[in-house]
Every structure is written in C-alpha cells, then in structure tokens.
C-alpha positions in Angstrom: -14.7 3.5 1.4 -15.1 4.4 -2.1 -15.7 1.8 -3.6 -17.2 -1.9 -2.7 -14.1 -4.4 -3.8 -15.0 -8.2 -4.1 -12.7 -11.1 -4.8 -14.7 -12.2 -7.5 -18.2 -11.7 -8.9 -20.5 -13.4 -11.2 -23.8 -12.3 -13.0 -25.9 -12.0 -10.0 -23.7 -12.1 -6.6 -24.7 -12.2 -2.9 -23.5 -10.3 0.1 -24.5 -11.2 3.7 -25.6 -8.7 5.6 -22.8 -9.6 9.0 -20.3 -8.2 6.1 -18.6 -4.7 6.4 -19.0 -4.3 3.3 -22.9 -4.7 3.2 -22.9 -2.7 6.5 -21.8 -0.3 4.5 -24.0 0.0 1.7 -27.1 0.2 4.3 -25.6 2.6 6.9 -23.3 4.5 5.6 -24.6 5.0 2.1 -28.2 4.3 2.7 -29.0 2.4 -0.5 -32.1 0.7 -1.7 -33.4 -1.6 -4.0 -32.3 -0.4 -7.2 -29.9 1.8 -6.1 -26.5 1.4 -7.6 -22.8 1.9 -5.6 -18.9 1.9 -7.2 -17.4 -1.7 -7.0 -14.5 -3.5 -8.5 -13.1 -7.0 -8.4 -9.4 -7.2 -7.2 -6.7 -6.9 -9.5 -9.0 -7.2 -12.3 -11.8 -4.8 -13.0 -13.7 -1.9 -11.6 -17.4 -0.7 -12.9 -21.2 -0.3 -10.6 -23.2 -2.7 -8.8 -27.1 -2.5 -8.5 -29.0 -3.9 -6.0 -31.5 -6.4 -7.0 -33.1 -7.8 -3.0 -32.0 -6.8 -0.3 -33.4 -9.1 2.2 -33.3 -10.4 5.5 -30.0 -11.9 5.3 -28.4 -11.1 2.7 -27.9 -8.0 -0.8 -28.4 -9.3 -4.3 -27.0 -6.9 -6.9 -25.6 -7.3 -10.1 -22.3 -6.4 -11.3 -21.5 -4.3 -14.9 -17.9 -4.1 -15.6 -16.6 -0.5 -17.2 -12.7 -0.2 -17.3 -10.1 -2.7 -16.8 -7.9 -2.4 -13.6 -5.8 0.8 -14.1 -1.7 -0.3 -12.8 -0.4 0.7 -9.7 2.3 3.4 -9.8 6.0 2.3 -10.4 7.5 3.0 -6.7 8.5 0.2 -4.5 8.7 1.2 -1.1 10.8 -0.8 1.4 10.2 -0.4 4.9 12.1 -1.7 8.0 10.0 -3.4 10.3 8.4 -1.0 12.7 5.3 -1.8 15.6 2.4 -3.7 14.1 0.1 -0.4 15.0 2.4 1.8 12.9 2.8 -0.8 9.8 -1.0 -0.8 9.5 -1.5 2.9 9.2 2.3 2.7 6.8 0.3 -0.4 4.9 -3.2 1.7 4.4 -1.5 4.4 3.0 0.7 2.8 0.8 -1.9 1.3 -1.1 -4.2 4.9 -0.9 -1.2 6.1 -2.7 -0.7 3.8 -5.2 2.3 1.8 -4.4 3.3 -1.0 -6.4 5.2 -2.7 -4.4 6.4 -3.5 -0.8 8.9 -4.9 0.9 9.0 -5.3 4.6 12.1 -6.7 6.3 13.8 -6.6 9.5 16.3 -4.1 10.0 19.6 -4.0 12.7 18.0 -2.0 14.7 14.7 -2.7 14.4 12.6 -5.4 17.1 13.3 -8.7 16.1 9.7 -10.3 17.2 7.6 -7.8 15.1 8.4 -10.0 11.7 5.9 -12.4 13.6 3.0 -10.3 14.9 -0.2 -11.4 14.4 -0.6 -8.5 12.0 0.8 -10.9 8.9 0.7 -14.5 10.5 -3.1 -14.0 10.4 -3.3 -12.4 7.0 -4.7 -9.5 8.6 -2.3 -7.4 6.4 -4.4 -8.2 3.4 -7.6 -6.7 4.8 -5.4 -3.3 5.7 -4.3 -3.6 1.6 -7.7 -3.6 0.8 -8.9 -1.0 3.2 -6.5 1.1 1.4 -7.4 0.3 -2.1 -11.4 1.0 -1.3 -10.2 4.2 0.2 -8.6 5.1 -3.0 -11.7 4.1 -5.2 -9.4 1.9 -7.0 -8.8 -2.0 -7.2 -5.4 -2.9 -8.1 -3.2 -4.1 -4.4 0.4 -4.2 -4.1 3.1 -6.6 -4.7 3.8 -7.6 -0.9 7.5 -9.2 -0.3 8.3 -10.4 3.5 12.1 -10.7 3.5 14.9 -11.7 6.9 16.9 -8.9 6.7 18.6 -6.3 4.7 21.3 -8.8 3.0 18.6 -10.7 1.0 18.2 -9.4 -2.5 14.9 -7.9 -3.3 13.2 -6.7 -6.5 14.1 -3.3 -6.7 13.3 -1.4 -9.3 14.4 2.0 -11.3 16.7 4.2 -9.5 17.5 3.3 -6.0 17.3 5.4 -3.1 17.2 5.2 0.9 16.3 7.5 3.2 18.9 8.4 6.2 19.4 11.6 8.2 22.7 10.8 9.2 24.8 10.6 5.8 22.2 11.6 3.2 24.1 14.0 1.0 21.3 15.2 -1.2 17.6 16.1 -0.5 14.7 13.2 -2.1 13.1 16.3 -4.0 16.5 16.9 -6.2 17.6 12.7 -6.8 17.0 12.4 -10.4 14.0 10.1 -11.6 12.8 8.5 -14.5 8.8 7.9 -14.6 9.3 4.4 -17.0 11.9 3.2 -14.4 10.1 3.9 -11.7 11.7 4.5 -8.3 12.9 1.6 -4.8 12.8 3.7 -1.6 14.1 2.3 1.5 12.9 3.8 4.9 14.1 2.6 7.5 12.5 2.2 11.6 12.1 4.6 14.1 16.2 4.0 15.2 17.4 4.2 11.3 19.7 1.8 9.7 22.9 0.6 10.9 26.5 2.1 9.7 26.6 -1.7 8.3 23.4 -1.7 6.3 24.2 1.9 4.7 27.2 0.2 3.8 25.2 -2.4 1.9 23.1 0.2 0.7 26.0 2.0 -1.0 27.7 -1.5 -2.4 24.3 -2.1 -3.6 23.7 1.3 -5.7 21.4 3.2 -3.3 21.8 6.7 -3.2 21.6 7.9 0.1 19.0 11.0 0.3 18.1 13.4 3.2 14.0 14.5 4.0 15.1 17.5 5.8 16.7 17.8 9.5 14.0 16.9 11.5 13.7 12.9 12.7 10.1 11.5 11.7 7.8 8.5 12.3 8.4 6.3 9.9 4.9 5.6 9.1 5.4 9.8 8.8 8.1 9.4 6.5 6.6 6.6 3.9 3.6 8.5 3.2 5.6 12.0 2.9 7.8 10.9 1.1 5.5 9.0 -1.3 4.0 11.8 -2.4 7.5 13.8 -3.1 8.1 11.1 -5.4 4.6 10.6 -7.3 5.1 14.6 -7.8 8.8 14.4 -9.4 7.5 11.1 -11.3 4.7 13.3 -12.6 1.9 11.2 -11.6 0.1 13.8 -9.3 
C-alpha cells in the first residue's frame, strides 16, 4: 500500500482503528502523532495526511491536497470471464498498471455461472480496484463495464486488437499504435474464443495478434501484455 485512499475527506477526518487502512498506518508503517503518510481521495486528488490523535478508537489526521488526480492510461482491456480467484489477481493488476478501462464479459467458452460469483454481486470487485490503485500510489480507478456476451457493443477505443494463438497473424509488439487513440485489447479465457467470436472480432475491426507460441493464464496474459502495450504507447 502506497498510499492511504479515502472516498472523501474533509478538514479534519476520522479513521477507526477496526479499518485496514488504519491497521496499516500503525503496523505496517509505525506512525505517530504527528507523523504524516501519502493519501488521496478517489478519482479526485492525491496529497499527505498528518495525524492529529490517535486514540483509543479511532486516527485524527488532516488532509492537504498537492496535485489533481493524474488520468489513467488510454488502454481498455477486455477480458473474458475467467474463475473469480484469477479475475482478482487480473483486476489488481489492471489497476497497478494503469488501465482505463474494463470490460468483462462472458465468452463461448468460458463458465457460464462465473458472471454471478460473489466476487461482483457483493461489490467485492471495488475493494480489489482499490487495492490496486493503493498499490500503485495513485488514485484514479477504472472504468468497469459488465457485459452478457461478446455480441453486445462495448466502448472500445483506438485501435482494436484481440489476442488469439490460433489465427493471430502478427505479433502485439509490431500492431501499430497511436498514444492519443489509445489501444481496446481483448483476451480471452483459459479455452480462447470461439471460431464464431473471432469472426465477430474480424466484422468488428479487431486485428487479430499473436503473444508468442506458448498458451498462458489469462490473468498471465492481461498483465504481459499490458505492459507491451504501455511500452509501444510510450508511457513506460
């Protein structure tokens, strides 16, 4: 955790000490009255907190804003459903890496049933988002879209591209890119897409690209494949 991200803050602001957040600030970074830690309110601001009290119960601190929230970068990442364990470790490090946006569908070949894991009918896929975004010391979170399946239209942006290792003609690191565009990448699940979805993909614009011969995780995949792009965008 790299920084302490609230939803919002005021003036003087209060944290109970049951949080994980407030755990924390007293195990992990040993603070004191006084002391001061990184924090950020979501989607709006980042700057430093100093504690005021810490008490029985509950931190005081303050909180001065520095910078406005820096943006996200301009890749939306779609990802066919996969097994709630793999979608949290897909979902951290999408936001780590600075994702703007994702879309997570059903695929073909994908379980059916995962769409409803308790992963997203709890909201528990927010608190993954922001584990992500504290990670990365920044507080901007993505765009999440929950679609039914591959024949809805989405909000893709820039140039279009899916990954598939059984007609990809050309390698992700040689697609041509445009860094005020931005880049869509669709991965699909552990089994791939379906002849009919790459046949979707195509009427749809996608270029179907190849990330080498050998068949990875998907969660393996997104965050791989993430940082190819950030590098041809020239963003790392």
């Amino acid at each position: 955790m790299n920084i302490v991200l609230f939803e919002a803050l005021n003036p003087q602001n209060t944290l109970g000490l049951d949080d994980y957040r407030a755990k924390h600030i007293k195990k992990i970074l040993k603070l004191k009255e006084g002391d001061s830690f990184k924090a950020g309110v979501i989607d709006t601001s980042t700057g430093v907190s100093t504690i005021t009290r810490l008490g029985e119960k509950q931190i005081e601190f303050t909180y001065a804003r520095e910078r406005p929230a820096e943006p996200l970068y301009p890749i939306t990442l779609l990802v066919g459903m996969v097994r709630p364990i793999s979608m949290r470790r897909i979902l951290r490090e999408a936001v780590s890496l600075g994702v703007k946006r994702l879309i997570l569908t059903p695929t073909d070949t994908g379980e059916k049933s995962y769409i409803r894991a308790r992963l997203y009918t709890s909201g528990e896929y927010r608190s993954i988002l922001l584990d992500g975004a504290m990670q990365s010391g920044h507080c901007r979170l993505p765009e999440v879209v929950f679609g039914t399946s591959l024949d809805e239209e989405y909000p893709y942006q820039g140039v279009k591209i899916v990954l598939d290792n059984i007609e990809g003609s050309i390698s992700l690191d040689h697609v041509d890119m445009d860094p005020e565009n931005g880049v869509t990448l669709a991965v699909g699940p552990e089994r791939g897409f379906s002849d009919r979805e790459r046949i979707l993909f195509k009427e749809r614009g996608f270029i179907l690209a190849s990330f080498g011969t050998r068949i990875l995780r998907t969660e393996t995949v997104c965050s791989a494949a993430v940082g190819v792009l950030l590098s041809r965008l020239g963003f790392l």
